[in-house]
C-alpha positions as CSV (number, residue, x, y, z in Angstrom):
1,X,102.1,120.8,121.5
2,X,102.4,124.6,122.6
3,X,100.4,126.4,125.7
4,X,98.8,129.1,124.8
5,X,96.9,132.2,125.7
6,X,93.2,132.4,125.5
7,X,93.4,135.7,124.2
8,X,95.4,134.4,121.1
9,X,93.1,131.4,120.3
10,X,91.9,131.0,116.3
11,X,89.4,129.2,114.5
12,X,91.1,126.2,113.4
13,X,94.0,125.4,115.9
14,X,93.4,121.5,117.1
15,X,93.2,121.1,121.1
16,X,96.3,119.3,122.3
17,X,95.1,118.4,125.8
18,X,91.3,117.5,126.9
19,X,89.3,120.3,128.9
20,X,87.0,119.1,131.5
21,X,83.8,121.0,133.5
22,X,83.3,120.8,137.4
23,X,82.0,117.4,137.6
24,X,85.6,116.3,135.6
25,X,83.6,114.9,132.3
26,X,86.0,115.5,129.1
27,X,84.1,118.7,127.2
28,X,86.5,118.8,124.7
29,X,89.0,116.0,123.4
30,X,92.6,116.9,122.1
31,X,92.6,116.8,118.4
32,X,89.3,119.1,118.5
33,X,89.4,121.9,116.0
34,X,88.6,125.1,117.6
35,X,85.4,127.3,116.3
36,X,84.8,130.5,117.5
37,X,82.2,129.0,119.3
38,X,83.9,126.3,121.3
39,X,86.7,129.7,122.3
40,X,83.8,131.2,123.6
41,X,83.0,128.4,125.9
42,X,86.5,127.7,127.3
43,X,86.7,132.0,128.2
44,X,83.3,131.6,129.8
45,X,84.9,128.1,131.9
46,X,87.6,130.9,133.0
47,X,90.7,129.4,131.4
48,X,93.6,131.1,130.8
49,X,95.5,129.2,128.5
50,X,94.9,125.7,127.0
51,X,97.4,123.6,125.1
52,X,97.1,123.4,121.0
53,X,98.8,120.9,118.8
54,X,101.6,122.8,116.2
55,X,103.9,121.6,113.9
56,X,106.3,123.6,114.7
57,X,106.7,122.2,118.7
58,X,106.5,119.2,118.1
59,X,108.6,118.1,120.9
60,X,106.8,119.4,123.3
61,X,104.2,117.4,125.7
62,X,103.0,117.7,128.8
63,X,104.5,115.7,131.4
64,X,102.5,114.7,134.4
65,X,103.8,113.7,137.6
66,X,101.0,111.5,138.3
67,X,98.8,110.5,135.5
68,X,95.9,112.4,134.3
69,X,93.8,109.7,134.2
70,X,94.4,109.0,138.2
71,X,93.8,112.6,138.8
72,X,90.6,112.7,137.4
73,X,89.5,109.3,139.1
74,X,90.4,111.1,142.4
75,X,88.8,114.4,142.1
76,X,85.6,112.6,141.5
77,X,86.3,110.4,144.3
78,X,86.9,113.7,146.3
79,X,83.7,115.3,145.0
80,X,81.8,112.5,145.8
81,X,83.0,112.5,149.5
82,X,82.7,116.3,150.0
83,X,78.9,116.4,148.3
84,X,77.8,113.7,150.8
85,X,79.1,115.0,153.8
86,X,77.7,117.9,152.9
87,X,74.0,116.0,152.6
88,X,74.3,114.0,155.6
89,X,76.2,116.3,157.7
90,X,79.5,113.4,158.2
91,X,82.6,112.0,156.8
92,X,81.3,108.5,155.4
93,X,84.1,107.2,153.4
94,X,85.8,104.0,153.2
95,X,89.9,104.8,154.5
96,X,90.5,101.7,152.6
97,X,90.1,103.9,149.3
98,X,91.8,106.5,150.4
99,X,95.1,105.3,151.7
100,X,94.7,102.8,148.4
101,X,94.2,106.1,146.0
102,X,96.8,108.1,147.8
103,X,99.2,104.3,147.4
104,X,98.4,105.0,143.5
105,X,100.2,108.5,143.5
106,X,102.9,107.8,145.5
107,X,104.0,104.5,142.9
108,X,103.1,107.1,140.1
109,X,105.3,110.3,142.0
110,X,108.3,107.1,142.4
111,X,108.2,105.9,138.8
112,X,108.4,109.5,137.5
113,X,110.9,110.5,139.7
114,X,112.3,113.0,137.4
115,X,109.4,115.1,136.8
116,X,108.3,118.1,139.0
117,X,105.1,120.0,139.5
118,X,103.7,122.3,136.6
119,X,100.7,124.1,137.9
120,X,99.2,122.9,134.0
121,X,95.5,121.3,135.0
122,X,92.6,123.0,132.9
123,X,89.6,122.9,135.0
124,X,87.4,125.6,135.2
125,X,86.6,128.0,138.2
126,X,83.6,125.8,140.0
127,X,86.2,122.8,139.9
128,X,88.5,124.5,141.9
129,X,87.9,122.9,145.5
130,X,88.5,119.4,144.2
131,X,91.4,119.9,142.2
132,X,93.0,122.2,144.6
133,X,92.9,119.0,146.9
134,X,94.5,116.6,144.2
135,X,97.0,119.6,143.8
136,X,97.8,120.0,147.1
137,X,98.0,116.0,147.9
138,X,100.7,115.9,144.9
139,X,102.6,118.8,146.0
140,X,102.5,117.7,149.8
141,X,103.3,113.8,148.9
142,X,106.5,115.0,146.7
143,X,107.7,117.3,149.4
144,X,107.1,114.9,152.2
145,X,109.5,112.3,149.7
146,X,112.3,114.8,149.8
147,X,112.2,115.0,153.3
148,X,112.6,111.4,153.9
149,X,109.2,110.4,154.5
150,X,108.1,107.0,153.5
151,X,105.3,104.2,154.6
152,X,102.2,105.1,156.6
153,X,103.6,108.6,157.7
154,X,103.7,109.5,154.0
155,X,100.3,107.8,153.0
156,X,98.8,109.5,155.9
157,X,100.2,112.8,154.9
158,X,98.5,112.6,151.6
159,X,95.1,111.9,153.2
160,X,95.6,114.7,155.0
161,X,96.3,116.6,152.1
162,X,93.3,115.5,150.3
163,X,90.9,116.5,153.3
164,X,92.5,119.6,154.6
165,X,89.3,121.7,153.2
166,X,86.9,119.7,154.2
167,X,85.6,121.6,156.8
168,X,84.7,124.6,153.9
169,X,81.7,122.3,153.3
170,X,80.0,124.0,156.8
171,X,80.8,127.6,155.7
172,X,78.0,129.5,153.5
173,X,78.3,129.4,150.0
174,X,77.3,133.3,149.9
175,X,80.5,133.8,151.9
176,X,83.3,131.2,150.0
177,X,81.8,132.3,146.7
178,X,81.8,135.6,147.4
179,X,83.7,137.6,144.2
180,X,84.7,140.5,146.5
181,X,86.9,140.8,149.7
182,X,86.0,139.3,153.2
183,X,84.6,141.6,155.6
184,X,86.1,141.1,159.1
185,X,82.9,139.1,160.2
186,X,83.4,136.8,156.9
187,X,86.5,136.1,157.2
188,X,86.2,134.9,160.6
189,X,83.5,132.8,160.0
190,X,85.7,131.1,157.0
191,X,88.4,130.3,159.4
192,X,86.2,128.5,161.3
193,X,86.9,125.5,158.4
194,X,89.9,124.6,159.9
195,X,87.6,123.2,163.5
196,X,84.8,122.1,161.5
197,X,86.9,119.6,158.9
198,X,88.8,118.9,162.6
199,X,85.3,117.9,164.0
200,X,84.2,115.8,160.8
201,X,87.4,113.6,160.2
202,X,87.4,112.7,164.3
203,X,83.7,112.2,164.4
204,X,84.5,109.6,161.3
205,X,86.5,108.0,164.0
206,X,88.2,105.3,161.2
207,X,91.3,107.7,159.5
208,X,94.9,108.0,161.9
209,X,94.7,110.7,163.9
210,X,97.0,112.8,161.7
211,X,94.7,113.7,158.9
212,X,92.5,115.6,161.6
213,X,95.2,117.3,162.6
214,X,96.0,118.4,159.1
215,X,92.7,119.9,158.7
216,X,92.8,121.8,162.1
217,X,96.1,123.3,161.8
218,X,97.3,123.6,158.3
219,X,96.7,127.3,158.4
220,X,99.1,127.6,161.6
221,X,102.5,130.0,160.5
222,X,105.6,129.5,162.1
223,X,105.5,132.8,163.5
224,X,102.3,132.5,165.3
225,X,100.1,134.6,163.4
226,X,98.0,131.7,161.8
227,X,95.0,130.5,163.1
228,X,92.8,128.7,164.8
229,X,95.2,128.7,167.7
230,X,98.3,130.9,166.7
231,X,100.9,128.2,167.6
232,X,104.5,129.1,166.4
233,X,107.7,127.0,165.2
234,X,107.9,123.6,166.3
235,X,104.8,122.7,168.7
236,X,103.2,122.9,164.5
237,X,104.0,119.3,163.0
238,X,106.0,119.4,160.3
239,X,103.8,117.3,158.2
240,X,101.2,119.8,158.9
241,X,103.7,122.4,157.5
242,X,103.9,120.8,154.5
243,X,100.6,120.8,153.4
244,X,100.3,124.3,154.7
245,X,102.6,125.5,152.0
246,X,101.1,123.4,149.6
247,X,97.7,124.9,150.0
248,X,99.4,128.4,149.7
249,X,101.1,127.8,146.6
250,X,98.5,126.7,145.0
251,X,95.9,129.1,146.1
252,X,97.7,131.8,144.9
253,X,98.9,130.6,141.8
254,X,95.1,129.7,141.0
255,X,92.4,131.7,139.6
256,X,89.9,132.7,142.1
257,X,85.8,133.7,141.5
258,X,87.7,136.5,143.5
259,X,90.6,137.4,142.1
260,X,93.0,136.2,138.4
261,X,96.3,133.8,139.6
262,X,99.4,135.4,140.6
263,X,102.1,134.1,138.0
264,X,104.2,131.1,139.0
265,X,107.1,132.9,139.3
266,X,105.3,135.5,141.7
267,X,104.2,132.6,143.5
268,X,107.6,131.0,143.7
269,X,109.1,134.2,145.4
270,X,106.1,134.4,147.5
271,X,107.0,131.0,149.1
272,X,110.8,131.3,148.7
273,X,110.4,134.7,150.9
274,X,108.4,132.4,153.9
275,X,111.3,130.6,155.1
276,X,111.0,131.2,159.3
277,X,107.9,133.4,159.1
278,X,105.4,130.9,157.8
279,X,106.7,128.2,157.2
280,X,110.3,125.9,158.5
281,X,113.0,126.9,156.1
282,X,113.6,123.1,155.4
283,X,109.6,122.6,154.4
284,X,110.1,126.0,151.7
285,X,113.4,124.2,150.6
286,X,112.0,121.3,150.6
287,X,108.8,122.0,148.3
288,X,110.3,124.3,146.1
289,X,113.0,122.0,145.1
290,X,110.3,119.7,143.5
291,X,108.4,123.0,141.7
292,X,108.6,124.7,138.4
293,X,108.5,128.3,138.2
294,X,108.0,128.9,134.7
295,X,105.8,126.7,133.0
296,X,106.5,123.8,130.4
297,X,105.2,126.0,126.9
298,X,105.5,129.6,128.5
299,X,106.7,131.9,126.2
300,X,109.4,134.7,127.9
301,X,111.6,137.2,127.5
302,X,115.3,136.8,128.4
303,X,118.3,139.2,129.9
304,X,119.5,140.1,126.6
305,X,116.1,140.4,125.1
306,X,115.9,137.1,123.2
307,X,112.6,135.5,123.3
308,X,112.4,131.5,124.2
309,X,110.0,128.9,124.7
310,X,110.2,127.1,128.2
311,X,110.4,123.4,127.2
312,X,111.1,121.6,130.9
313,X,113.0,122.6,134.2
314,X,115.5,120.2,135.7
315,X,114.6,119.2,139.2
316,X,116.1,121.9,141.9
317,X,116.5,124.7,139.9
318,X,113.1,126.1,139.2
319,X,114.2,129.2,138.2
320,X,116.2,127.9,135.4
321,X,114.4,126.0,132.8
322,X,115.5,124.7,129.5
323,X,114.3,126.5,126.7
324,X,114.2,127.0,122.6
325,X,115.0,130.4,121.2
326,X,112.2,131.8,119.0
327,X,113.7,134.9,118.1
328,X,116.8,137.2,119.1
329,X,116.5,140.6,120.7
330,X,116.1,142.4,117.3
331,X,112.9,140.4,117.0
332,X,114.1,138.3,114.4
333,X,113.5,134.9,114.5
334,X,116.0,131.9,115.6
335,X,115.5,130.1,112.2
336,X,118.1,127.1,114.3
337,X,115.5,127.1,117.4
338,X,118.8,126.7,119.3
339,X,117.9,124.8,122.7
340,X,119.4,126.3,125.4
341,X,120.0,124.9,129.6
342,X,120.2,128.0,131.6
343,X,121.6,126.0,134.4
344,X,124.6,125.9,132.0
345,X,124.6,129.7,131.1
346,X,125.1,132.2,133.9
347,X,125.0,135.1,131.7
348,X,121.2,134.1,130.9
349,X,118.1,134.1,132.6
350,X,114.4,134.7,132.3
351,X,113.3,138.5,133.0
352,X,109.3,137.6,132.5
353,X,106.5,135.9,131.0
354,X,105.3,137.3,128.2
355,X,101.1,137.7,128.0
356,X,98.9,136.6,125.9
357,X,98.8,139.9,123.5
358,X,102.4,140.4,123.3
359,X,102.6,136.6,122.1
360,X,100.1,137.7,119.1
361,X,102.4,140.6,118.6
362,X,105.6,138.7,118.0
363,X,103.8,136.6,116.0
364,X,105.7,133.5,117.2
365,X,102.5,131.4,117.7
């Protein structure tokens, strides 16, 4: 299989991976061939890339930290909870099934305990409050694992995880959906979130007391600037930290109704610069020792102008993947598709992704 851009999609390339709409139903299956009419649809879902099968990458395949199937059964879950609290106006939920399905990732995080997190999901734009959750819960549980947490404090923090946005549920759709930037007023009002998920996970009165506090503070910054109530360094919990910089990652390596994803990479160096100002330096260690930079199917440019294919990145050095070379600087092609680690090679490393059109160009698809 190979990722690739939206833009560079033809008629007749076969899906390699399934698409799925808001309410996680499968639109299209992998082994699909593409018509001009089905690359319509997945540019109107807001895609930016999707993966397609090609016989010349064969070796490449996606390789998920916790199963897709389990990550679709828990963002319908997670829809399910957040569309009736939103109708009733409480948390009803069963914590049974929640520390169960948050039990489920942790065995599948354990039994792949080589892989790391690729920010690699296609959902579309009105999917992204549920699978930001699952996102967040994945990224939170395998940071909370390096940093030695284990039992009930590291179920609980993955409940906390999947609730942190609850409270968004109370905030006007006019104002979260809004495709421009916050006014002052608005974005005061979407702060208040953080008390009202606060309010609805301790009214619920059956979840440990942590996953409340999650959802009150996980906006806090070690420096005091967060919010609701600007507490610095350690009086914030440190499992509270951890989902905080979860929830940033992935927000800004998403696409927004706002605004498109900032790259990995930028998101990466974003998080990597928050050591002591928002977040404990061992929490950014922490996560970004279990996160990919570039990711797995990326096409980018190297220090000597080769092109490469990212094909996987060993666990703790996100910035240095293993990759295939397409083509030397000359822009001829690598007919040996030499494999190279750039742990191994410290004369190498990646200078940038390539985009969609400059993928067409090289015509290395």
């Amino acid at each position: 299989m190979r990722r690739i851009s939206i833009s560079c999609l033809k008629p007749g390339m076969k899906l390699g991976s399934p698409i799925y709409n808001s309410r996680s139903d499968e639109l299209l299956v992998p082994g699909v061939t593409l018509t001009d009419t089905y690359i319509c649809r997945l540019r109107d879902l807001g895609l930016s890339y999707v993966w397609i099968e090609d016989e010349v990458f064969t070796g490449l395949e996606v390789n998920e930290v916790v199963s897709l199937k389990t990550r679709i059964a828990t963002i319908r879950k997670i829809r399910d909870i957040t569309m009736n609290t939103k109708v009733t106006g409480k948390l009803l939920v069963n914590p049974e099934e929640l520390y169960d399905t948050v039990n489920s990732f942790i065995s599948e995080i354990f039994q792949n305990k080589d892989a790391i997190f690729y920010l690699s999901y296609l959902y579309s734009y009105d999917d992204y409050i549920f699978s930001h959750s699952v996102n967040v819960c994945i990224m939170a549980l395998m940071t909370g694992i390096t940093l030695g947490y284990r039992g009930t404090k590291l179920t609980d923090l993955g409940v906390g995880a999947l609730l942190h946005d609850l409270g968004k549920i109370k905030i006007p759709e006019n104002i979260i959906n809004k495709p421009g930037k916050l006014t002052v007023e608005e974005f005061e009002i979407v702060k208040m979130h953080t008390s009202f998920g606060y309010e609805l996970i301790k009214e619920a009165n059956n979840l440990r007391g942590s996953t409340a506090i999650i959802a009150l503070h996980h906006h806090e910054n070690y420096d005091g600037s967060g919010y609701p109530s600007g507490i610095p360094g350690e009086k914030i919990p440190e499992y509270v930290q951890v989902v905080g910089i979860a929830d940033r990652f992935d927000a800004i390596a998403s696409d927004r109704i706002y605004r498109k994803a900032y790259s990995p990479n930028e998101a990466f160096e974003m998080c990597a610069a928050s050591g002591n100002y928002y977040f404990k330096e061992n929490v950014v260690n922490a996560f970004l020792y279990n996160i990919a930079v570039y990711p797995r199917g990326a096409i980018v440019e190297l220090n000597d102008g080769s092109i490469a294919l990212v094909l996987d990145t060993p666990r703790g050095y996100p910035l240095f993947p293993r990759v295939q070379i397409l083509c030397n600087r000359f822009g001829r092609e690598d007919k040996l598709k030499r494999e190279v680690s750039l742990v191994d090679r410290g004369d190498l490393y990646i200078v940038r992704i390539l985009n969609g059109d400059e993928e067409e160009l090289l015509n290395i698809i």
